[in-house]
C-alpha positions in Angstrom: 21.4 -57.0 -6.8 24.7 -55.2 -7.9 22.4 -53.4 -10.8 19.2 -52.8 -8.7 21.8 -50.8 -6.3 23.0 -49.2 -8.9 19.3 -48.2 -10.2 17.9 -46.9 -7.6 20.9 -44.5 -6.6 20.9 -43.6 -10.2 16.9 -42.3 -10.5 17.3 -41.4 -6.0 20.1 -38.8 -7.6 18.5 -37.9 -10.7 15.3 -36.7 -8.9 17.5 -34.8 -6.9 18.9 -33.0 -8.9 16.1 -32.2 -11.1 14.7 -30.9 -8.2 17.2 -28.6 -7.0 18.8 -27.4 -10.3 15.6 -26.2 -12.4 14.9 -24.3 -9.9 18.0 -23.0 -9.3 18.4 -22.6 -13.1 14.9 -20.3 -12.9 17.2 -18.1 -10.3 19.9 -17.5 -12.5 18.0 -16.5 -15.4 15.7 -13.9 -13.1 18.9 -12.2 -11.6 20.3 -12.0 -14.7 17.0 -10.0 -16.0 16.8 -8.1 -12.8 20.8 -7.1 -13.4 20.0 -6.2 -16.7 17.3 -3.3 -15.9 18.6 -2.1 -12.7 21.6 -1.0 -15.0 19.2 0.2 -17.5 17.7 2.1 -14.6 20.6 3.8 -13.0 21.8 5.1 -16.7 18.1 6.4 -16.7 18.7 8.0 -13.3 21.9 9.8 -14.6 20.1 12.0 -16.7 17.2 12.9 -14.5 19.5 15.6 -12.7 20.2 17.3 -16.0 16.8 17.4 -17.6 15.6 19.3 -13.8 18.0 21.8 -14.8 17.7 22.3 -18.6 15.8 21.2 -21.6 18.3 22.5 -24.0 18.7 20.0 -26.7 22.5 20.0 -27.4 23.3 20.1 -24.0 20.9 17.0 -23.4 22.5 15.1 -26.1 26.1 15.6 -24.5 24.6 14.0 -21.3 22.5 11.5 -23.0 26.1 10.7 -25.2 27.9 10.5 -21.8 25.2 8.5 -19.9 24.1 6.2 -22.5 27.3 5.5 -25.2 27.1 1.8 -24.9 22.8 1.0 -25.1 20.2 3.5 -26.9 19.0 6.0 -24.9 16.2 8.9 -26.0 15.1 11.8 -23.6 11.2 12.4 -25.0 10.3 16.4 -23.5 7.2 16.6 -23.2 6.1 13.0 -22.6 3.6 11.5 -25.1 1.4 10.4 -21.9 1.2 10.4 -18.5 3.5 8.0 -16.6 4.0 7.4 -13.0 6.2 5.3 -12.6 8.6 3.8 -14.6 7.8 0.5 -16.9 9.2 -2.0 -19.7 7.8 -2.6 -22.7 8.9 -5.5 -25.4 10.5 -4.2 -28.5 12.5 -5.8 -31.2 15.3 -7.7 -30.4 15.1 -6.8 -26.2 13.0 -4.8 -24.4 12.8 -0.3 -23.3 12.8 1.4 -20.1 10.5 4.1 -19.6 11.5 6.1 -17.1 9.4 9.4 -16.0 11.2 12.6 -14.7 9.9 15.8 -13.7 11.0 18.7 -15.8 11.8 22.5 -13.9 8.6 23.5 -15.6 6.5 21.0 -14.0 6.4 18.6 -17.2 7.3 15.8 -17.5 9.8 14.3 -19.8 10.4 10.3 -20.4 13.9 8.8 -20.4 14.0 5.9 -22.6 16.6 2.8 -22.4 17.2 0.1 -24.7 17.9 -3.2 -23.2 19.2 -5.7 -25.9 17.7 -9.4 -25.2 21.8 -10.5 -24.9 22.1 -8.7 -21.8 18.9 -10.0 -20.3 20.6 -13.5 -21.3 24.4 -12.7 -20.3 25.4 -15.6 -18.7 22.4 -17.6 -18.5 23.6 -20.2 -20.9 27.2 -20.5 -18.9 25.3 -20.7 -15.7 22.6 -23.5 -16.8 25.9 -25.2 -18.7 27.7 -25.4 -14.8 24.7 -26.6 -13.2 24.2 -29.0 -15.7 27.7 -30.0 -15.5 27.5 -30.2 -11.4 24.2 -32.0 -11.8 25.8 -35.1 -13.9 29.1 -35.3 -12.1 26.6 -35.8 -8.7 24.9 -38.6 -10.5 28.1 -40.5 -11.9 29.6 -40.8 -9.0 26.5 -41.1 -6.9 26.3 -44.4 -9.4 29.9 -45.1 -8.8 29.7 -45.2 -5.3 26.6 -47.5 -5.8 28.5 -50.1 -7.8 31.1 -50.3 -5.2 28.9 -50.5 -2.6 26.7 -53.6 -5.0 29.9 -55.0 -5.8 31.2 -55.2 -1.5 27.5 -57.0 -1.2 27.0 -59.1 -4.8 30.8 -60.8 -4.5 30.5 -62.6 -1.2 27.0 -64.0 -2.3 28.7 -65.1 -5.6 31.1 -66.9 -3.7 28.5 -68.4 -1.5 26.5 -69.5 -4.2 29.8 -71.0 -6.1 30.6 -72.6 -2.6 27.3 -74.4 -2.4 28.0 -75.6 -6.2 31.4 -77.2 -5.3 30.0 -78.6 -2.2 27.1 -80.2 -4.5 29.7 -81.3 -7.0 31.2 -83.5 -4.4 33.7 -81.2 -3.8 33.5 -81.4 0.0 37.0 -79.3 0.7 35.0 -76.1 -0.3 34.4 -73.1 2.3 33.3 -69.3 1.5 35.3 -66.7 3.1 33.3 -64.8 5.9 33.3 -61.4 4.7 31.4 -58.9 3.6 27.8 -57.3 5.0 27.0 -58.2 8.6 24.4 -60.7 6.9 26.7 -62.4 4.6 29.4 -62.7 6.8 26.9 -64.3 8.7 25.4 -67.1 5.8 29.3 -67.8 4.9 29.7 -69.1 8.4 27.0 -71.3 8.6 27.9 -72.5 5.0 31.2 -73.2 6.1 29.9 -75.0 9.9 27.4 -77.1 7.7 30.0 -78.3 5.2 32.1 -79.4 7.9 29.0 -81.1 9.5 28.6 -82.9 5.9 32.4 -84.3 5.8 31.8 -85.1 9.2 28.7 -87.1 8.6 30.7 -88.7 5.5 33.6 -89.8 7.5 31.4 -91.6 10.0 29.3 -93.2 7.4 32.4 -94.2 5.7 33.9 -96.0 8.7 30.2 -97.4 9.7 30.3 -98.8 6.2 33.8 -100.2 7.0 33.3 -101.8 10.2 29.8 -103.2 9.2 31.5 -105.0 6.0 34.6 -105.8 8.5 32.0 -107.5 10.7 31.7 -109.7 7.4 34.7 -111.4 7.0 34.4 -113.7 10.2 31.0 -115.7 8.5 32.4 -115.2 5.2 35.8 -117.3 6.5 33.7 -119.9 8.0 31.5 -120.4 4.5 35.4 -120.8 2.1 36.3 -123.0 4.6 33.0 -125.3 4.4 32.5 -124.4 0.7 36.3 -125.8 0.1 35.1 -129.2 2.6 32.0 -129.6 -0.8 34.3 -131.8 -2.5 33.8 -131.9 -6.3 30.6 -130.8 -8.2 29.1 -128.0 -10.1 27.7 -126.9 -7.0 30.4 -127.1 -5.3 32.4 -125.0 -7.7 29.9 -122.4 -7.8 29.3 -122.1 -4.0 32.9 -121.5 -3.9 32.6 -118.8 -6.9 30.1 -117.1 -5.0 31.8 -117.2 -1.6 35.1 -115.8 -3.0 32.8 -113.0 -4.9 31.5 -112.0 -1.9 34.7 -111.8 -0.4 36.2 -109.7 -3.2 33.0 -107.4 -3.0 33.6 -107.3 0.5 37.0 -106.1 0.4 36.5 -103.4 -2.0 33.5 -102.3 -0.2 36.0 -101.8 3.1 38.7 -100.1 0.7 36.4 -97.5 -0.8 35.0 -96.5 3.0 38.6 -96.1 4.1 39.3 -93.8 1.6 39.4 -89.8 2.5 37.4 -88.9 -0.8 34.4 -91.0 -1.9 35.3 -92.3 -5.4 33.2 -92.6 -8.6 33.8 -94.7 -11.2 34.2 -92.3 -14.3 33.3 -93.9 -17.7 35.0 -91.7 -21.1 34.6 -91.6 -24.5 35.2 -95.2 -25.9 34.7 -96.8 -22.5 32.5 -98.9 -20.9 31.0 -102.4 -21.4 29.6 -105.1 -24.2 26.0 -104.9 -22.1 25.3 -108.6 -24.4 28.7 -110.2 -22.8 27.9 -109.1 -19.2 24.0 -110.7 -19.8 25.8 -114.2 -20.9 28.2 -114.2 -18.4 25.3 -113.6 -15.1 23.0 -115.5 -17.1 25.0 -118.6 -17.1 25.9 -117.6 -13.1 22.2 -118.0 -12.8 20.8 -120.7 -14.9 22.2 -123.3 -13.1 20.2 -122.2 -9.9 17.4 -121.7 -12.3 17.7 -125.0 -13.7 18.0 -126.5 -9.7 14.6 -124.9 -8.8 12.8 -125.8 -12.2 12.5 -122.3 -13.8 12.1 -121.5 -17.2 14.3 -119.0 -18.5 15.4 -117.3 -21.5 17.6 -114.3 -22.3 17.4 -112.4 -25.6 18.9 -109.9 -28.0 22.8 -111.0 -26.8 24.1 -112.5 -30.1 25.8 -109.3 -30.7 27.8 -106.9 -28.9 26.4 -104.1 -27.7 28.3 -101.4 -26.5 27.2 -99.2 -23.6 29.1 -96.4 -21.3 28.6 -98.3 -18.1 31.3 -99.9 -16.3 31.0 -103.5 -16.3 31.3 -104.4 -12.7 28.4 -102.1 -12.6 26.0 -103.6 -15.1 27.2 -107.0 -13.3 25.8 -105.6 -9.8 22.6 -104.1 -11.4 21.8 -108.0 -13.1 22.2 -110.0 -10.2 20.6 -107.4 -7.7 17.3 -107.9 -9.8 17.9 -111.5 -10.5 18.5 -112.4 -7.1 15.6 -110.6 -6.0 13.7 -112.8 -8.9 15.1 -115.9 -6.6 14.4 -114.9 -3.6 10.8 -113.3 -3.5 8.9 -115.5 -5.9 8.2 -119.3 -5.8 10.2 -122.2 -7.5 9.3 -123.0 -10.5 8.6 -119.4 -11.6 9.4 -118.6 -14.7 12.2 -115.1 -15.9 13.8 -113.5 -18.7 16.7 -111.1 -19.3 16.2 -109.0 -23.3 18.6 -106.9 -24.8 17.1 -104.1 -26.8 19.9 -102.0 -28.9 18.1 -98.7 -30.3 20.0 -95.9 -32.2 20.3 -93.4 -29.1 20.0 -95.8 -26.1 19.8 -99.8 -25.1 17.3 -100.9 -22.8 17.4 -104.2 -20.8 14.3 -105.7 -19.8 14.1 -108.9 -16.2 11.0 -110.2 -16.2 9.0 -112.6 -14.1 6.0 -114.4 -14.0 5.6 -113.7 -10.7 2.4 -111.4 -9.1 4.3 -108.5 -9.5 4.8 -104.8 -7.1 1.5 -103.6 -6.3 3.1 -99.8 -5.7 6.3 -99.0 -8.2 6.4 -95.9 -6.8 6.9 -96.8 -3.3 9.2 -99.8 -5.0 11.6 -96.5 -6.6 11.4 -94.8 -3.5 15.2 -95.2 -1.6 14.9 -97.3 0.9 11.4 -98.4 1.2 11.8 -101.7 -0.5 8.8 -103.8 -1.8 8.1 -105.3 2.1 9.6 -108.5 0.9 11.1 -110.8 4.0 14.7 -110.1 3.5 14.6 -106.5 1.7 17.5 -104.6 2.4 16.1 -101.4 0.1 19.6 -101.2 -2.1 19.0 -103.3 -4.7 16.6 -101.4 -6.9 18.6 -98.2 -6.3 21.6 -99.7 -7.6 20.4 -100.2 -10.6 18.6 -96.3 -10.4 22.0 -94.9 -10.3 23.2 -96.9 -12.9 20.7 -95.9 -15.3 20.7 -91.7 -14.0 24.4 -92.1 -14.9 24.2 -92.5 -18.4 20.8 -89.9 -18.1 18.4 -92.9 -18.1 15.9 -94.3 -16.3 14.3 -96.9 -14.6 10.4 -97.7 -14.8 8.5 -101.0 -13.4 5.3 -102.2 -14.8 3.9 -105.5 -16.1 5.6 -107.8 -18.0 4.3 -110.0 -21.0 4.8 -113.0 -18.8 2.2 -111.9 -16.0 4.6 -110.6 -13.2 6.5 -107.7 -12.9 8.7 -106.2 -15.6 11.4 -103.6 -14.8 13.0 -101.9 -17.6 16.7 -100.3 -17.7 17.0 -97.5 -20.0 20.4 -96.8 -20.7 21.1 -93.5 -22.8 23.7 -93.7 -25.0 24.5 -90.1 -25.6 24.0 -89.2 -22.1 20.7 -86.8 -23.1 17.6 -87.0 -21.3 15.4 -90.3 -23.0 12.7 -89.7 -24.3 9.6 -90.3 -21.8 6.4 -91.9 -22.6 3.3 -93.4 -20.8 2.7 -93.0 -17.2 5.5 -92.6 -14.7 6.2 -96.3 -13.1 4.7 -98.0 -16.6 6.3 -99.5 -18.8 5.1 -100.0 -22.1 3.8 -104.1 -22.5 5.9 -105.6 -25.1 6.8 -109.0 -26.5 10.7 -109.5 -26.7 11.8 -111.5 -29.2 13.2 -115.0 -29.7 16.1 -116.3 -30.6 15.5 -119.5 -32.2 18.2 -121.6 -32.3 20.0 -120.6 -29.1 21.4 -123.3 -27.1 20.7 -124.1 -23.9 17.6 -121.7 -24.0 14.5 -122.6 -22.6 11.1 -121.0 -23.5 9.5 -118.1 -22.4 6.2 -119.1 -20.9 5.4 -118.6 -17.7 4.7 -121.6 -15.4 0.8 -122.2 -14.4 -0.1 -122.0 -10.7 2.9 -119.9 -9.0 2.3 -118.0 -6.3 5.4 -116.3 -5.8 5.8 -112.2 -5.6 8.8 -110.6 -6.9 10.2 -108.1 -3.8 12.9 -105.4 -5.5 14.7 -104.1 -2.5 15.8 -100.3 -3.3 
């Protein structure tokens, strides 16, 4: 905006001045002709008197000398033609007056002026040089005074616009100062009334968040204190693993809402997770369940680390939200599997089920919809969105090699955009492989005759 301003005055001015000094420039050189001959004229005039009284050539030289010492001057008696009035004609290096005047006789004798072309030009140039002068001195600060005027209006919308980048950064202390045009001034305050709206809106979602999870702890004291009453077991123990989770997640989800600043988890250089560790750990959480309702399992690609920049509690939460959705929306019996895949630039983990599968991934990656599922809170698959979009990833569902659904985890590595192939929601059918020899592994094949559906809740 601040150049356009400064444009437009610039060519406004310069056809202004075009217009007004050319022509004025035309002016100076005609008066400066006209001056010229009317000079020429009254030297021509000087003589006339003399030549009415006498034609005596040595008196006519003395008044020619005296009339004329500073341009030539020649008194022609009788005149070579006829002449009525007097006229100019172009010589070399200027131009002559002919001037007719009537002799005592009743001849006529011409009075001839020489008019150098320096005179017709004496002070053109100095004239044309100060209007050129005047002319640019209009336009510079005719552009000055544009750039001041672009710079009053460009500098409030720069801070508007580096307001609304703060305020998308998560930096929700950020406000624009209300100055400037009428219309600015105007946009700064309604930036600064919406970001208050928006801490507003955070603060009351924060301490809906906190009251809601709050509302927890009374059930949650009521399952420790029957989970503790189980006696011995490894049921037992992991009901009360599970119920003291829960409480731990509970508590931090109260902390963080009571906090002024929502808080992200920042992962560095060098930090993060063993992705293969974090799959063991959850997979062992959930084979004894699997093992309770006869499912066939198997988890793959963990025999070696594999480093990733995700936090750990993170990856944790992003496994059991889509194995626990595995449990809870398809039928016993049906069969799941967890694979590791470690490329050069990214690592992707694979859950898979044998179970019918989403009939609309899109509307399963939409926030909030869920799959329909009984018991669907629409979080789950989101969870694991944002873990992926952190790292510059992505999540995709599509069909697994197993006959159910298959959602894949792409986790970059280097934090560039991965690379995208196939159809969005698809992912690519492939067969993980096994890891003979594993114990406590059970095969991958799906089990015949299951009619459970796999519900992702986003």
């Amino acid at each position: 905006m601040r150049w356009a301003l400064v444009k437009v005055c610039l060519a406004v001015t310069a056809m202004v001045v075009v217009a007004f000094a050319v022509p004025l420039g035309l002016v100076v050189k005609e008066l400066a002709r006209d001056r010229a001959f009317s000079n020429a004229e009254r030297e021509a005039a000087a003589v006339a008197p003399a030549l009415s009284i006498t034609t005596d050539r040595d008196k006519l030289e003395r008044v020619v000398a005296s009339a004329g010492a500073d341009r030539g001057m020649a008194v022609h008696i009788p005149a070579a033609g006829e002449l009525g009035r007097a006229s100019t004609t172009g010589v070399t290096g200027g131009s002559t007056l002919l001037q007719p005047v009537a002799l005592s006789s009743g001849a006529i004798a011409v009075v001839e002026v020489y008019v150098p072309e320096s005179e017709v030009t004496n002070g053109v140039g100095t004239a044309w040089a100060v209007l050129a002068a005047v002319g640019l001195a209009l336009i510079v600060g005719s552009v000055a005074v544009a750039d001041r005027l672009g710079v009053r209006m460009v500098q409030p919308a720069q801070r508007l616009v580096e307001g609304a980048h703060e305020l998308g950064e998560g930096k929700l202390g950020a406000r624009v100062p209300e100055e400037g045009p009428n219309e600015l001034r105007l946009a700064a305050v309604a930036f600064n009334s919406m970001a208050d709206q928006v801490v507003q809106l955070l603060a009351n979602e924060r301490e809906l968040a906190a009251d809601l999870s709050h509302r927890l702890r009374t059930p949650l004291t009521v399952l420790r204190l029957n989970a503790a009453s189980l006696g011995d077991g490894t049921a037992a123990e992991q009901t009360r693993a599970a119920v003291a989770q829960l409480e731990r997640e509970v508590d931090t989800i109260i902390r963080t809402a009571r906090e002024a600043k929502p808080q992200t988890a920042a992962v560095g250089p060098g930090a993060g997770c063993d992705a293969a560790e974090v799959v063991r750990e959850r997979m062992g959480f959930w084979s004894a369940l699997a093992e309770d309702e006869g499912r066939k399992w198997r988890v793959a690609g963990v025999d070696r680390p594999v480093r990733i920049p995700v936090a750990r509690a993170d990856l944790a939460a992003a496994l059991d939200a889509l194995l626990g959705n595995v449990f809870r929306h398809t039928a016993e019996g049906t069969a799941f599997a967890v694979d590791v895949h470690n490329a050069e630039d990214a690592v992707i983990v694979l859950v898979s089920d044998a179970g019918h599968g989403i009939r609309d991934p899109e509307a399963a990656m939409a926030r909030g919809r869920g799959s329909g599922a009984a018991g669907s809170t629409g979080l789950g698959l989101d969870i694991v969105r944002r873990l992926a979009e952190s790292t510059g990833g992505d999540v995709r569902i599509g069909s697994s090699v197993l006959g159910g659904t298959e959602v894949r985890i792409w986790i970059q590595l280097d934090g560039g955009r991965p690379e995208r192939k196939g159809h969005r929601g698809a992912v690519r059918r492939r067969r993980p492989r096994r890891q003979p020899g594993d114990p406590g592994r059970s095969g991958a094949g799906g089990t015949g005759g299951t009619t459970g559906r796999i519900g992702l809740d986003l």
